[in-house]
PQR file of N, CA, C, O and H, with PARSE charges and radii, in Angstrom:
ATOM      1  N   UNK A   1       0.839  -1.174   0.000 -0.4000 1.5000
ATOM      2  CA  UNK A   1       0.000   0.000   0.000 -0.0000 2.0000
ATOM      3  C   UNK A   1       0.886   1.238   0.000  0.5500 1.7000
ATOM      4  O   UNK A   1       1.898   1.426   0.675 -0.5500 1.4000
ATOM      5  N   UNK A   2       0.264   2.112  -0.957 -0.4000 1.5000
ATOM      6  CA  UNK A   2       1.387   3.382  -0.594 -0.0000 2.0000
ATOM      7  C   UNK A   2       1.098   4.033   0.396  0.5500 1.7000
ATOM      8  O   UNK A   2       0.131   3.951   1.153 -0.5500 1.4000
ATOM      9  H   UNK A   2      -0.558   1.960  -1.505  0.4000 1.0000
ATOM     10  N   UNK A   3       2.238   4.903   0.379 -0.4000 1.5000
ATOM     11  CA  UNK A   3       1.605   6.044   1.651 -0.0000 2.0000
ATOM     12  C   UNK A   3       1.467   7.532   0.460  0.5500 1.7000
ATOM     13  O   UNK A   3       2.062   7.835  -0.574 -0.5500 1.4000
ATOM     14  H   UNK A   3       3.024   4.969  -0.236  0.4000 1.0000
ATOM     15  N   UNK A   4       0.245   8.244   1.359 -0.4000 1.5000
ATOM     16  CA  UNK A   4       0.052   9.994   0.665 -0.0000 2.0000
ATOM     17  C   UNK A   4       0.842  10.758   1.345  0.5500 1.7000
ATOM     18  O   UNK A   4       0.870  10.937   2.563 -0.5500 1.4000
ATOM     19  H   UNK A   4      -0.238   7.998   2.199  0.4000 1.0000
ATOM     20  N   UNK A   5       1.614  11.296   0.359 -0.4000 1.5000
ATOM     21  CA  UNK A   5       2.305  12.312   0.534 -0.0000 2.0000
ATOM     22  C   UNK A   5       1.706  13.406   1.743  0.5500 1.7000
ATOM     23  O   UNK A   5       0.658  13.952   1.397 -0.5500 1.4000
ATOM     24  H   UNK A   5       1.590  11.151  -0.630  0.4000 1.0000
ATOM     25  N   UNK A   6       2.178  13.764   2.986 -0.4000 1.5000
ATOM     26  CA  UNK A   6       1.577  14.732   4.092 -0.0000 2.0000
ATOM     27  C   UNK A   6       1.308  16.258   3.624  0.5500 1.7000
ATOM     28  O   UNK A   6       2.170  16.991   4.109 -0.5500 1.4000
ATOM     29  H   UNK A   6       3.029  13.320   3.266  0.4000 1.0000
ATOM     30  N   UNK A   7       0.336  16.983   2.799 -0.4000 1.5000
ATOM     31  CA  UNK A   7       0.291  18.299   2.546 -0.0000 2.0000
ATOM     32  C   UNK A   7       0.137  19.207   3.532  0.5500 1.7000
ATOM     33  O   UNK A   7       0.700  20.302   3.515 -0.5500 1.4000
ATOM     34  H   UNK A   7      -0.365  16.388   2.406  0.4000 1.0000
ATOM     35  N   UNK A   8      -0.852  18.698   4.716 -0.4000 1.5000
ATOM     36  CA  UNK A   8      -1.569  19.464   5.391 -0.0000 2.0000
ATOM     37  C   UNK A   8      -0.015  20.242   6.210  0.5500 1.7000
ATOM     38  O   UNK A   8       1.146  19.896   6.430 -0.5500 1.4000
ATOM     39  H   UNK A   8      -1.309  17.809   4.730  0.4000 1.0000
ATOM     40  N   UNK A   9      -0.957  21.551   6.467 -0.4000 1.5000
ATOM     41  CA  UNK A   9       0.217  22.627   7.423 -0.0000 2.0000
ATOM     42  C   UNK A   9       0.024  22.258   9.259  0.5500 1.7000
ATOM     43  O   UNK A   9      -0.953  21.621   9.651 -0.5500 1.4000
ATOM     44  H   UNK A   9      -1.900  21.832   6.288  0.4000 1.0000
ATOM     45  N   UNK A  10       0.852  22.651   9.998 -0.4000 1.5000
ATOM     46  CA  UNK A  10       0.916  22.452  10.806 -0.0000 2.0000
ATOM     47  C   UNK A  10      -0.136  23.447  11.689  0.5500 1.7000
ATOM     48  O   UNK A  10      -0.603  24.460  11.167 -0.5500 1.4000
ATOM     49  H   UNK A  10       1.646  23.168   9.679  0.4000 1.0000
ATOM     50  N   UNK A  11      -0.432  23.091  12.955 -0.4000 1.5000
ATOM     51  CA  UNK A  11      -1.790  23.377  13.325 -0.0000 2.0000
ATOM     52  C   UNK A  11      -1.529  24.809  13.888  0.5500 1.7000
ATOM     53  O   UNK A  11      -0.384  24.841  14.342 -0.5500 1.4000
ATOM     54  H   UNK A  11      -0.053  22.269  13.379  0.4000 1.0000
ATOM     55  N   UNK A  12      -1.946  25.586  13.978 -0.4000 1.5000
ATOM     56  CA  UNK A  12      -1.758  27.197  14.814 -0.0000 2.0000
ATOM     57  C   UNK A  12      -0.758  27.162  16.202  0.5500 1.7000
ATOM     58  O   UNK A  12      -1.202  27.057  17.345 -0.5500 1.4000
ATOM     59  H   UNK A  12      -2.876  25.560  13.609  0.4000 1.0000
ATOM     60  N   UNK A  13       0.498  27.257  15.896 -0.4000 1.5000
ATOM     61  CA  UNK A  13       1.619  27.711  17.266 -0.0000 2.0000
ATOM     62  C   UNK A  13       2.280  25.805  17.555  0.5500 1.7000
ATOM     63  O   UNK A  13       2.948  25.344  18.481 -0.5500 1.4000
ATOM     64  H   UNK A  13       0.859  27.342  14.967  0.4000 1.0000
ATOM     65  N   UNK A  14       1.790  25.235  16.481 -0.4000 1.5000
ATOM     66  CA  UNK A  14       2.619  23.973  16.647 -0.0000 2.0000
ATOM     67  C   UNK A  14       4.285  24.020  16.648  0.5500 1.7000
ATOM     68  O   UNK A  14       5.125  23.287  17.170 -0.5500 1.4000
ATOM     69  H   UNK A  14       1.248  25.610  15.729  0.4000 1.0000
ATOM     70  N   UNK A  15       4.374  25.148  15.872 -0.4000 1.5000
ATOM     71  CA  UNK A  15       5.912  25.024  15.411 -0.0000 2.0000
ATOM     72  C   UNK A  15       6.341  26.119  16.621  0.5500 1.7000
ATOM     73  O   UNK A  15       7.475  26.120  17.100 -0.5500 1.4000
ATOM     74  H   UNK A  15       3.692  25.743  15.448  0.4000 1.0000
ATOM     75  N   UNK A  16       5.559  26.808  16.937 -0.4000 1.5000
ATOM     76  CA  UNK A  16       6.381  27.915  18.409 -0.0000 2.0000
ATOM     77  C   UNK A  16       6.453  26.599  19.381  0.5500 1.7000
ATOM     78  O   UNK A  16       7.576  26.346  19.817 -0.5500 1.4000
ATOM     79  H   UNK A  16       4.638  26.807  16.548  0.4000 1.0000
ATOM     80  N   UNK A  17       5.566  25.882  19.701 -0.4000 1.5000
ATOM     81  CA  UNK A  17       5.274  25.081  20.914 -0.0000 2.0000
ATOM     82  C   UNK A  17       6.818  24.059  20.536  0.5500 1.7000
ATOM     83  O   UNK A  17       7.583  23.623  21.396 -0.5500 1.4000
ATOM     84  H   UNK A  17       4.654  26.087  19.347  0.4000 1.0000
ATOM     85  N   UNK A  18       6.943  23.887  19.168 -0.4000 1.5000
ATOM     86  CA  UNK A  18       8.153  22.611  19.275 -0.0000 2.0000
ATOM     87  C   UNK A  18       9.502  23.567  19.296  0.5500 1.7000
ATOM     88  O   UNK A  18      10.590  23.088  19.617 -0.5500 1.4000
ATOM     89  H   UNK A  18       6.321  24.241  18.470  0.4000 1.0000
ATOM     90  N   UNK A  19       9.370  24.749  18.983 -0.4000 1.5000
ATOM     91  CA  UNK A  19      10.569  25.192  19.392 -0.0000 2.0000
ATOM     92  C   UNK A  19      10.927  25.420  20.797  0.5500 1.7000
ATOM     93  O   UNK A  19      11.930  24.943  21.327 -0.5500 1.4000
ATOM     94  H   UNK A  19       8.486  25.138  18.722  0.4000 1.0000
ATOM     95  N   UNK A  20       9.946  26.269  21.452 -0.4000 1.5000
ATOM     96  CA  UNK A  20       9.859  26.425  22.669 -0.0000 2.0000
ATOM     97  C   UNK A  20      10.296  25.265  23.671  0.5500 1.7000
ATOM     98  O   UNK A  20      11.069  25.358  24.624 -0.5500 1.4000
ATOM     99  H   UNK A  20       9.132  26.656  21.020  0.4000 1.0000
ATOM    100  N   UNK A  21       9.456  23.912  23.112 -0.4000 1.5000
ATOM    101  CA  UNK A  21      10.209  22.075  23.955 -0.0000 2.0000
ATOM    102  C   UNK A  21      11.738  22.034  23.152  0.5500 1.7000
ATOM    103  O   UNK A  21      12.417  21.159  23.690 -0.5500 1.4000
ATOM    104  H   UNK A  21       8.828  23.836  22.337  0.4000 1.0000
ATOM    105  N   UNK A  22      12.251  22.496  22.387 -0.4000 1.5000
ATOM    106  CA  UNK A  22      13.367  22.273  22.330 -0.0000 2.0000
ATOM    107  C   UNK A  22      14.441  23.214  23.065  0.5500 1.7000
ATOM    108  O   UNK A  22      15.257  23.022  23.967 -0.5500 1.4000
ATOM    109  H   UNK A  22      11.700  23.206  21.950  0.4000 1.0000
ATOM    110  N   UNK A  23      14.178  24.010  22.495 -0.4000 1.5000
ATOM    111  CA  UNK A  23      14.905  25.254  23.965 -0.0000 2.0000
ATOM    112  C   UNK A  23      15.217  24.564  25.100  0.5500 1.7000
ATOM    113  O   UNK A  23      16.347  24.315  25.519 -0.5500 1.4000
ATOM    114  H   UNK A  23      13.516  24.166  21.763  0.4000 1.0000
ATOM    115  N   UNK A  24      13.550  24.092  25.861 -0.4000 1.5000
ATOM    116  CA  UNK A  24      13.539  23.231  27.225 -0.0000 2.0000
ATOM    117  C   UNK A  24      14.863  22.252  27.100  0.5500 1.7000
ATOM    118  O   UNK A  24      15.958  22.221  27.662 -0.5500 1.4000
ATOM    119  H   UNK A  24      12.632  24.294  25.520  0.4000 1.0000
ATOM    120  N   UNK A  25      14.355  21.639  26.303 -0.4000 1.5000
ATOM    121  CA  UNK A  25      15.761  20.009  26.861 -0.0000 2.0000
ATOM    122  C   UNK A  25      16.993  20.695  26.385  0.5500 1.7000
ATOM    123  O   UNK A  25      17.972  20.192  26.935 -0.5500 1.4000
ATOM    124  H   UNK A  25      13.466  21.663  25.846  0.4000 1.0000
ATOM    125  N   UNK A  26      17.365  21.828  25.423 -0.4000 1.5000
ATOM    126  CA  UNK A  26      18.869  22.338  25.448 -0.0000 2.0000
ATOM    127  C   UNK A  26      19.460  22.866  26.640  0.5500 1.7000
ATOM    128  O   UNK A  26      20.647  22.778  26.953 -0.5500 1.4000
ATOM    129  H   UNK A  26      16.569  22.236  24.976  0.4000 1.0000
ATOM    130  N   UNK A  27      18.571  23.400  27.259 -0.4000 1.5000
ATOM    131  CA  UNK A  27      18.455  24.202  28.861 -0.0000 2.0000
ATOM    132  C   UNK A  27      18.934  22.837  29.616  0.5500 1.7000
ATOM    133  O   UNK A  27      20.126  22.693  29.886 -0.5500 1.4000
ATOM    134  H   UNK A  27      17.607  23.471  27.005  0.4000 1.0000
ATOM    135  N   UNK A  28      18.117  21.993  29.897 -0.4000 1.5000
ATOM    136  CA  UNK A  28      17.997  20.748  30.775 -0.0000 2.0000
ATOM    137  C   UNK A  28      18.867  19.989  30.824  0.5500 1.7000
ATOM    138  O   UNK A  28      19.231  19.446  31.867 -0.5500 1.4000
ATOM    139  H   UNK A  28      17.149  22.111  29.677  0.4000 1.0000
ATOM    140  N   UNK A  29      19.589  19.726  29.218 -0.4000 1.5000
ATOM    141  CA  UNK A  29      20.704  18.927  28.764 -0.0000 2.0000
ATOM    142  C   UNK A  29      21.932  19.600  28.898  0.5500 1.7000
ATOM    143  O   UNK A  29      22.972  18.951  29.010 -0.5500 1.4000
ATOM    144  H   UNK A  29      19.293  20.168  28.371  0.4000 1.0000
ATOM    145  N   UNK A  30      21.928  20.832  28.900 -0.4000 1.5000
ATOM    146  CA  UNK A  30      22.912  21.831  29.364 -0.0000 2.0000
ATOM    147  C   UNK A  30      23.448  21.885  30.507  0.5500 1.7000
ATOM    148  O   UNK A  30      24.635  21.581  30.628 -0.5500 1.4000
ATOM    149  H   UNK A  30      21.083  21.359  28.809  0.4000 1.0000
ATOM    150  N   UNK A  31      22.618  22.322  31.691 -0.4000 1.5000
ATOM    151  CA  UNK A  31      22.606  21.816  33.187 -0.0000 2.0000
ATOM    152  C   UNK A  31      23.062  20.665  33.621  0.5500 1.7000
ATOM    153  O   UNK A  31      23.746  20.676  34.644 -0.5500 1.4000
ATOM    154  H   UNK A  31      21.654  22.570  31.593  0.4000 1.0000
ATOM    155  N   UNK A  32      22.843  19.666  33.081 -0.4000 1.5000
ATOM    156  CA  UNK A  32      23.040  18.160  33.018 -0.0000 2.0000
ATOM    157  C   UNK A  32      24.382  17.736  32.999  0.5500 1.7000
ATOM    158  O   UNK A  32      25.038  17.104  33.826 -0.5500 1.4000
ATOM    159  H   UNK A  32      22.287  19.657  32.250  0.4000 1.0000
ATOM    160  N   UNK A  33      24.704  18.271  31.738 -0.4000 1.5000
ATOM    161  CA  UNK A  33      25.891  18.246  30.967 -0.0000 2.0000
ATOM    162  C   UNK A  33      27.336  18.833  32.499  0.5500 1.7000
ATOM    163  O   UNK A  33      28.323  18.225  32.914 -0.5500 1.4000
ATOM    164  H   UNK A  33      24.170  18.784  31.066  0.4000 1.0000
ATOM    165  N   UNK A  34      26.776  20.159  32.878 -0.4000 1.5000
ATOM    166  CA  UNK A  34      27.753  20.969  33.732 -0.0000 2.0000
ATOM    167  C   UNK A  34      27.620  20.122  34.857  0.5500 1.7000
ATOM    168  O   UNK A  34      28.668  20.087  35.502 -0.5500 1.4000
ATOM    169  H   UNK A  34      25.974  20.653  32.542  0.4000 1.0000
ATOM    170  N   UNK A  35      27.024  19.665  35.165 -0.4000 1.5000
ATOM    171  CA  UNK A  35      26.541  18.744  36.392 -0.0000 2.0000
ATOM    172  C   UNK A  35      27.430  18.027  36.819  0.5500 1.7000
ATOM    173  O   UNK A  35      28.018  18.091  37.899 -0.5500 1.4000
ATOM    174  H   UNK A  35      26.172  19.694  34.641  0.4000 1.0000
ATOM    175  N   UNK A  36      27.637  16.818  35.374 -0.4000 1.5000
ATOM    176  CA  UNK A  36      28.188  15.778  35.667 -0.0000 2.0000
ATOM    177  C   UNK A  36      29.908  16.117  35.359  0.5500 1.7000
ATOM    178  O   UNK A  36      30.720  15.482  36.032 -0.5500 1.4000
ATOM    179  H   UNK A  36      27.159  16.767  34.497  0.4000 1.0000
ATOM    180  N   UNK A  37      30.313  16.917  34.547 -0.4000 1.5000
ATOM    181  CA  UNK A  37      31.584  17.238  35.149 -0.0000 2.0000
ATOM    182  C   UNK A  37      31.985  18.099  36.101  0.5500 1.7000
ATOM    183  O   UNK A  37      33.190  18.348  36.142 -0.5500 1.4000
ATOM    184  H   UNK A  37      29.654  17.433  34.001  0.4000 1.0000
ATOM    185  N   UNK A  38      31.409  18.512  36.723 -0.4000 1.5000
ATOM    186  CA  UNK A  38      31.284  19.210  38.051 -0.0000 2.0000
ATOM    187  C   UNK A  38      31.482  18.404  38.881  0.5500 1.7000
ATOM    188  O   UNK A  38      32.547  18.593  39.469 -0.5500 1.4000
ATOM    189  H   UNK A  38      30.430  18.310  36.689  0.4000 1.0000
ATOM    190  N   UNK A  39      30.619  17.104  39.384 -0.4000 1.5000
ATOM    191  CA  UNK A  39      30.871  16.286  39.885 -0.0000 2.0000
ATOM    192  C   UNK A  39      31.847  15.303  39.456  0.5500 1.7000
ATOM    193  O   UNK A  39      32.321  14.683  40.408 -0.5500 1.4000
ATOM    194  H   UNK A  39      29.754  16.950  38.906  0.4000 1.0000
ATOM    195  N   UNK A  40      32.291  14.970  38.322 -0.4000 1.5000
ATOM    196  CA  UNK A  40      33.646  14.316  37.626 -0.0000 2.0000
ATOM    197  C   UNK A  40      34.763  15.156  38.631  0.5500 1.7000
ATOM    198  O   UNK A  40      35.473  14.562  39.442 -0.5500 1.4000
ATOM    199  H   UNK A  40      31.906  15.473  37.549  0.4000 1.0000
ATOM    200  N   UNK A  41      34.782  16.308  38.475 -0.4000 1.5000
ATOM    201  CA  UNK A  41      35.885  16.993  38.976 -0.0000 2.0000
ATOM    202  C   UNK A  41      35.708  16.924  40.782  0.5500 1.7000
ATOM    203  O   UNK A  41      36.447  17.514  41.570 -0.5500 1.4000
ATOM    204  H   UNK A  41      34.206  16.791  37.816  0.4000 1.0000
ATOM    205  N   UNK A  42      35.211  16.552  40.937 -0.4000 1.5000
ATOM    206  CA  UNK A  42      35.216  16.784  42.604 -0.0000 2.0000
ATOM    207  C   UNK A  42      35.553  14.878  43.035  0.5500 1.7000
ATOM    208  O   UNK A  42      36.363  14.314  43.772 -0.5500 1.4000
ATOM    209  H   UNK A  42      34.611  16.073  40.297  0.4000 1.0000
ATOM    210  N   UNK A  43      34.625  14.484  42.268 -0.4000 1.5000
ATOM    211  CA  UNK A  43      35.505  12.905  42.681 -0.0000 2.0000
ATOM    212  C   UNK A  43      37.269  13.439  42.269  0.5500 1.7000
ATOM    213  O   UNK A  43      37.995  13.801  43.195 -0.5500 1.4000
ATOM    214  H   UNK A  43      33.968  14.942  41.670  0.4000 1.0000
ATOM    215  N   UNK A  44      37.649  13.429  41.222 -0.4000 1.5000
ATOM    216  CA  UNK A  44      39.012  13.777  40.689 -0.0000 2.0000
ATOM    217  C   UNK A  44      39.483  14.350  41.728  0.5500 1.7000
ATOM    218  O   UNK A  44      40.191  13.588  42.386 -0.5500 1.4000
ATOM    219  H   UNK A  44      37.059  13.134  40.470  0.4000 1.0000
ATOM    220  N   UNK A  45      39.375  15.444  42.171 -0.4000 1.5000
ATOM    221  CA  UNK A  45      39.880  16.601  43.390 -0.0000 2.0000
ATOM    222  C   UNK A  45      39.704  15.630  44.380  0.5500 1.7000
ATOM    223  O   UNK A  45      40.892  15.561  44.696 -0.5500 1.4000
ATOM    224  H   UNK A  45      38.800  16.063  41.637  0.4000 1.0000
ATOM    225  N   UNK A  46      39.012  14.617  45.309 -0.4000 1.5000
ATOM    226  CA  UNK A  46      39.692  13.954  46.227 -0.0000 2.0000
ATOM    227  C   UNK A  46      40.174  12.954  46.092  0.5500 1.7000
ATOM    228  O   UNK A  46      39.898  12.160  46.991 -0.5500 1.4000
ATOM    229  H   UNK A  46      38.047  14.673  45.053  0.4000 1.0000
ATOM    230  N   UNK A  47      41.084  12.443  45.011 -0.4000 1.5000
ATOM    231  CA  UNK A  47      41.980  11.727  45.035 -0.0000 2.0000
ATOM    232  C   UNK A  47      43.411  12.272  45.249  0.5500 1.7000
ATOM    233  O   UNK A  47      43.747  13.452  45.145 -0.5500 1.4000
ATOM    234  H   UNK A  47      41.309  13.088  44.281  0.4000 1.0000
ATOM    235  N   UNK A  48      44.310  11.073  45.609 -0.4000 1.5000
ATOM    236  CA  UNK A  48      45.653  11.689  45.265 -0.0000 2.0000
ATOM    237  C   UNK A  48      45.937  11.946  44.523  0.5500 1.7000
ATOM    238  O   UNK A  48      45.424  11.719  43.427 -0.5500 1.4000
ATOM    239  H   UNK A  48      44.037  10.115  45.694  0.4000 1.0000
ATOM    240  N   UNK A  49      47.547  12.958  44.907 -0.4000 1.5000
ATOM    241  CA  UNK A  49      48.201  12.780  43.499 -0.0000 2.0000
ATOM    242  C   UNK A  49      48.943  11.604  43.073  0.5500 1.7000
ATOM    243  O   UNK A  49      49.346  11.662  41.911 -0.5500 1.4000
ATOM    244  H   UNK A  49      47.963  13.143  45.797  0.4000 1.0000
ATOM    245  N   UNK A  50      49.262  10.397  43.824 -0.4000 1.5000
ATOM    246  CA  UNK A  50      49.719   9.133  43.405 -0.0000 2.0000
ATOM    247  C   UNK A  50      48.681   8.441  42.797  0.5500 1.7000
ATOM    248  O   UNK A  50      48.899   7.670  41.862 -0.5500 1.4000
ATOM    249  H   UNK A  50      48.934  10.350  44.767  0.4000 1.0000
ATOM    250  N   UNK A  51      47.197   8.716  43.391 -0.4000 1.5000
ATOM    251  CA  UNK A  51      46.102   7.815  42.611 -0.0000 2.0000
ATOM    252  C   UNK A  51      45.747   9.041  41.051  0.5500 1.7000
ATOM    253  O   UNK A  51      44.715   8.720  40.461 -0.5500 1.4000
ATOM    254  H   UNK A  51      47.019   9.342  44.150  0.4000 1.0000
ATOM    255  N   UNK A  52      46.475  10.270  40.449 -0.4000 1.5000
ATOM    256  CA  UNK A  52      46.051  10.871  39.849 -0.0000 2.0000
ATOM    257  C   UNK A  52      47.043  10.227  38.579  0.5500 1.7000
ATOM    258  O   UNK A  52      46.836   9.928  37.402 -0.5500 1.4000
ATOM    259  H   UNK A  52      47.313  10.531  40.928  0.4000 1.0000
ATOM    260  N   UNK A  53      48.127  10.192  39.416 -0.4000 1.5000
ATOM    261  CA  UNK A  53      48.912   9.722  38.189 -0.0000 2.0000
ATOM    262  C   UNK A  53      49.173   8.129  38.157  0.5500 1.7000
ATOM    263  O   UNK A  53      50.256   7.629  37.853 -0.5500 1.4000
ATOM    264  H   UNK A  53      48.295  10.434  40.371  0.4000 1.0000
ATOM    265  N   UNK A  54      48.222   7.540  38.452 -0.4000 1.5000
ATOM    266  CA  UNK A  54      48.179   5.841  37.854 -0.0000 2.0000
ATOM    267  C   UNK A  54      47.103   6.257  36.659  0.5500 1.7000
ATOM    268  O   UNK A  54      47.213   5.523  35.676 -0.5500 1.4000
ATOM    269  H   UNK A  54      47.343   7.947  38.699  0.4000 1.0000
ATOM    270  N   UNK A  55      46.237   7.130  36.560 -0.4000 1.5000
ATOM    271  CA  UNK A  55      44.959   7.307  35.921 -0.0000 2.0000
ATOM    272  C   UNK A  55      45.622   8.511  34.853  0.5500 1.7000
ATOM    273  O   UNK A  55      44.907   8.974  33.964 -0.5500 1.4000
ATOM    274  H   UNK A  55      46.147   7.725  37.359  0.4000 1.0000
ATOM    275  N   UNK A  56      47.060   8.969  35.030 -0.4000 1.5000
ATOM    276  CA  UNK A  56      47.467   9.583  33.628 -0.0000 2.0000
ATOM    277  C   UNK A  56      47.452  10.993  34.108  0.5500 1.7000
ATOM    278  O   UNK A  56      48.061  11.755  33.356 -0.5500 1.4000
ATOM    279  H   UNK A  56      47.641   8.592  35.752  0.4000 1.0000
ATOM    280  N   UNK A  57      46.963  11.496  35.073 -0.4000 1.5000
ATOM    281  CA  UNK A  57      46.221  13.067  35.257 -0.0000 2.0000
ATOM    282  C   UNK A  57      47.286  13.744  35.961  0.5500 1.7000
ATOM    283  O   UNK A  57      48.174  13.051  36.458 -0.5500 1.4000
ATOM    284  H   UNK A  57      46.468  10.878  35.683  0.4000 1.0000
ATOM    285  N   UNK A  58      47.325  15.154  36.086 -0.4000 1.5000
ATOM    286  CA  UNK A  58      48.085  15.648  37.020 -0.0000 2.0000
ATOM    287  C   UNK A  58      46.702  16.337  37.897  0.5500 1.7000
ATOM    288  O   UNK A  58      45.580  15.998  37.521 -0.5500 1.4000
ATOM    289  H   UNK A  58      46.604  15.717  35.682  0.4000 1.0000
ATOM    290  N   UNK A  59      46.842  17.304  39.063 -0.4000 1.5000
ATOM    291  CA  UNK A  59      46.201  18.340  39.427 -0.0000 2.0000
ATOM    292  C   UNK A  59      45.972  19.347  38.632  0.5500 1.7000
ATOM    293  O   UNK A  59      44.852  19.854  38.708 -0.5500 1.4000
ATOM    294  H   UNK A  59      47.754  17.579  39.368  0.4000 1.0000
ATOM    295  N   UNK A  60      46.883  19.870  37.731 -0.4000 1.5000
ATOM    296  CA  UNK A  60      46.431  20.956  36.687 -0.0000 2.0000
ATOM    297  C   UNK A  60      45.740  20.317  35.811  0.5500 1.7000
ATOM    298  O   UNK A  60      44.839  21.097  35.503 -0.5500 1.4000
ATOM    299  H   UNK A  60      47.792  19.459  37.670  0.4000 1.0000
ATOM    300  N   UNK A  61      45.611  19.284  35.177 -0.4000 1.5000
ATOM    301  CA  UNK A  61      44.947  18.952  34.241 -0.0000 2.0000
ATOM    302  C   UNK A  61      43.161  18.912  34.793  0.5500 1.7000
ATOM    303  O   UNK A  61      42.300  19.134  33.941 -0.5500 1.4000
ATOM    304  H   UNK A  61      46.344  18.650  35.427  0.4000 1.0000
ATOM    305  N   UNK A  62      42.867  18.700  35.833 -0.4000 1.5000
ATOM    306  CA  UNK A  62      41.541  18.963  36.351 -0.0000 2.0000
ATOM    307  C   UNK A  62      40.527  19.577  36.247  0.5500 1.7000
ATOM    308  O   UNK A  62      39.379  19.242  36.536 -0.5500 1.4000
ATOM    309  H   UNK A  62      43.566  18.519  36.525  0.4000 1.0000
ATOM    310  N   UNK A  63      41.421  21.693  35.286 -0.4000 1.5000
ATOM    311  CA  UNK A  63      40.891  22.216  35.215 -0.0000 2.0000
ATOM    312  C   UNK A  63      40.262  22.359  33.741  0.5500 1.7000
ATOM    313  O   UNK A  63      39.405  23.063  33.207 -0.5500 1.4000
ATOM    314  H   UNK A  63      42.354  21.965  35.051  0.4000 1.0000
ATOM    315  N   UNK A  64      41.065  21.404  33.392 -0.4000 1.5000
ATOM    316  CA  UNK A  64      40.887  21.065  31.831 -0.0000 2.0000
ATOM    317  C   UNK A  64      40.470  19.963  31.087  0.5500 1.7000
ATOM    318  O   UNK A  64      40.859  19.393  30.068 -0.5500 1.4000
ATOM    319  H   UNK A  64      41.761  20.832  33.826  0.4000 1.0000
ATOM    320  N   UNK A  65      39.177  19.773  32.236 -0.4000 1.5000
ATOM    321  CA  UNK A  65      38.723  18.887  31.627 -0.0000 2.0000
ATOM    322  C   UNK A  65      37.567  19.047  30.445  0.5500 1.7000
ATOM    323  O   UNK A  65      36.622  19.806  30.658 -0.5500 1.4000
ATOM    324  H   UNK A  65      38.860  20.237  33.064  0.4000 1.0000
ATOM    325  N   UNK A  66      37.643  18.468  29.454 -0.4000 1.5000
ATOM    326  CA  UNK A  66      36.745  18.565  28.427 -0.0000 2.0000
ATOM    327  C   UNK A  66      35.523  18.315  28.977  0.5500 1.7000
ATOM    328  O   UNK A  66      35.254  17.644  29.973 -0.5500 1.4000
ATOM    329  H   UNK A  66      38.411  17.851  29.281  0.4000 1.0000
ATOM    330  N   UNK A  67      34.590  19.098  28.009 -0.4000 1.5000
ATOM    331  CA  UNK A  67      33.025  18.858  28.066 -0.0000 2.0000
ATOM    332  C   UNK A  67      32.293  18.188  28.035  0.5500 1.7000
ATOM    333  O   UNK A  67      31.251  18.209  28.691 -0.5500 1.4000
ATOM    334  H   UNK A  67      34.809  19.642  27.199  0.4000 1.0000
ATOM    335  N   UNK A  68      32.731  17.188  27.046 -0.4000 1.5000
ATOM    336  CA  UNK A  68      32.126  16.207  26.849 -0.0000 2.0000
ATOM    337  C   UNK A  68      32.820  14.567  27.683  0.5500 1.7000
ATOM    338  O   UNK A  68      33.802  14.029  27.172 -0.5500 1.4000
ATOM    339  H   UNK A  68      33.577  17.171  26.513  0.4000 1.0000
ATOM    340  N   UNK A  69      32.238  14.040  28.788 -0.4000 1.5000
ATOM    341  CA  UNK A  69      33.184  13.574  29.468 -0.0000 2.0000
ATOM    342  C   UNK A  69      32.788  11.511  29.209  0.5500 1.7000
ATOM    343  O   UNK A  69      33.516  10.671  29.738 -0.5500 1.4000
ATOM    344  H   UNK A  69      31.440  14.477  29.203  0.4000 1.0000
TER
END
């Protein structure tokens, strides 16, 4: 069976409303995002520096940690 091609337009403020939920989870996923290396870095910060450098790291490198973790 085929399918018909979708003509119809989208319904009055459908497309504000899906921008608007996307905003939301960039916000949410954003927060999220800072969160968990925030907390990455604070486990990191109470370790040693002998347990920093079996794992490769120094103390300066801590502050540099990438974003995406």
């Amino acid at each position: 069976m085929a399918m018909a091609p979708n003509t119809r337009t989208a319904p009055f403020g459908a497309i504000a409303t899906l921008n608007l939920v996307n905003l939301f989870e960039g916000v949410v996923k954003s927060v999220s995002d800072w969160n968990t290396k925030r907390q990455t870095q604070s486990i990191l910060a109470s370790l040693s520096d002998r347990e920093l450098a079996d794992i490769g790291l120094c103390r300066a490198d801590l502050d540099n940690l990438p974003s995406q973790l």
